[in-house]
Phi, psi and omega in degrees: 000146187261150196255090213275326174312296183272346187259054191205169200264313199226108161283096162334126168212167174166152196306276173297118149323294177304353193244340156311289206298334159279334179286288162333342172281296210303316212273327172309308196308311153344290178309296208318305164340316185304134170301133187036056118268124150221174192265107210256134163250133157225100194244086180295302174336326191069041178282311167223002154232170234271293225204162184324327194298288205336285193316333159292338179254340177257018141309291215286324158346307225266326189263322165330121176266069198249177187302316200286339208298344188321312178264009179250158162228127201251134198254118159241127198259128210227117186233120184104068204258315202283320165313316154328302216268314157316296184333291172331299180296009188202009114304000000 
């Protein structure tokens, strides 16, 4: 499992849950626009994708060691990081 607590650059945060979660939305669309960047959501919450498969594939995204990934850099947006992190731990 990856240690999401000590690794990570930036935290969002705010008093309404909901104006987080749109001010994060917005700056992905932003990034995603970057050239080689990508962009990862991982959303235990269901905030803004639907269900478990999407968080297991865009998990196994975020963790993929592949060949092509080399030239890309992956950006990742994480709503619920405590709820992640129970999920992990009970994969």
């Amino acid at each position: 499992m990856r240690n999401f607590k000590e690794n990570f650059l930036t935290i969002i945060t705010s008093k309404d849950k909901e104006e987080a979660i749109q001010f994060s939305l917005n700056l992905l669309g932003k990034i995603s626009m970057i050239k080689d960047i990508e962009t990862i959501i991982l959303d235990p919450e269901r905030k803004v994708l639907s269900g478990k498969n999407e968080l297991n594939e865009n998990y196994k995204k975020l963790t993929s060691k592949s060949p092509k990934d080399k030239t890309k850099h992956k950006i990742c947006f994480i709503l619920g990081l405590e709820k992640l992190i129970n999920y992990l731990e009970e994969i």
